[in-house]
N, C-alpha and C positions, 0 to 999 in steps of 0.2 A: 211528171207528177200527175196522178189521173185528177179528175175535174171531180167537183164535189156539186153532189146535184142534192135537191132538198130531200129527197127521200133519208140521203145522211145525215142530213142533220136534223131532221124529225126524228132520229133512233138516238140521237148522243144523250144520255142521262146527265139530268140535272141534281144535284141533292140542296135544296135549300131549308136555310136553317130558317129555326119558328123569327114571326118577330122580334121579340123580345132580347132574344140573343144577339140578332142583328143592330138592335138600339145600342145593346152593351157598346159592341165592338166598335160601332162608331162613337157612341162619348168617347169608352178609351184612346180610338185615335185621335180627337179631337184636342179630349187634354194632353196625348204626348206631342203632338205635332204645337200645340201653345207656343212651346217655346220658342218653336224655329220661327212661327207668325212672329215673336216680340222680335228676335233680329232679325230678318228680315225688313221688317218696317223701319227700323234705326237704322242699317244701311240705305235704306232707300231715301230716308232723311238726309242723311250725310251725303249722298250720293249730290243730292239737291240744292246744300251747299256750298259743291265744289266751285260751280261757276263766280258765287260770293265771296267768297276768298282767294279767286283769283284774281279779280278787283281788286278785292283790298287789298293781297300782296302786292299788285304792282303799282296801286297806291302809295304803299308805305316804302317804296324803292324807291320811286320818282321824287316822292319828297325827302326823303335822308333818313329815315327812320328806321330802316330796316337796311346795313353797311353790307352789299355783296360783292365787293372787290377782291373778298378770298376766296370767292365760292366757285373759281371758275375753277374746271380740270386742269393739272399739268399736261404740259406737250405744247407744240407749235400751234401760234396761234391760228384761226380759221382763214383758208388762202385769199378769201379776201379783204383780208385783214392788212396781210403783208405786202398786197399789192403799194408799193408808192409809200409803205414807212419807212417815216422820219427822209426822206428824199423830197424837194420838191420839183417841179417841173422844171427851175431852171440849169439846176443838179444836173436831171436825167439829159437834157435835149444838148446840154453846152451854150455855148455862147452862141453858136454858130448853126444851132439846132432848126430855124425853120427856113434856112437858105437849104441846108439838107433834103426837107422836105421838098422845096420848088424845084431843086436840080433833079430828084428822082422823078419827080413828074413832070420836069421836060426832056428826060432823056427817053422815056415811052412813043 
């Protein structure tokens, strides 16, 4: 790409328009873009009270007001979920479960 030295761009033609014309076209952009300013600012509001209700959703969990026992996904539950359901320790080890343990670590 050759280099652009100011003699170029002291030769590029400008055409501007009178003032007046210039005012139009900004009122008109002014009033068309209105609208996007109104939403824009209502999301920006909502956006501000997501954190607020997500207090108060888990508010209204903790205290029973809001039932999410159906709401979780189908499938298997989370692995550490399954670790040790409905088993307890004396289930898993046996009777004989921590003599097990000291015979492995005297036989090392």
């Amino acid at each position: 790409m050759p280099a652009v030295d100011r003699k170029d761009v002291l030769e590029i033609r400008v055409v501007e328009s009178c003032r007046t014309e210039r005012h139009a076209i900004a009122r008109y952009l002014d009033q068309e873009s209105s609208s996007f300013d109104l939403v824009i600012d209502r999301v920006k509001g909502d956006i501000d009270l997501i954190p607020e209700y997500r207090t108060r959703l888990i508010a209204d969990v903790v205290t029973g007001k809001v039932d999410v026992r159906g709401l979780s996904p189908p499938g298997p539950p989370p692995a550490d979920e399954q670790i040790g359901e409905g088993i307890d320790d004396k289930e898993m080890l046996g009777d004989d479960g921590p003599e097990l343990v000291e015979e492995a670590a005297d036989g090392e």
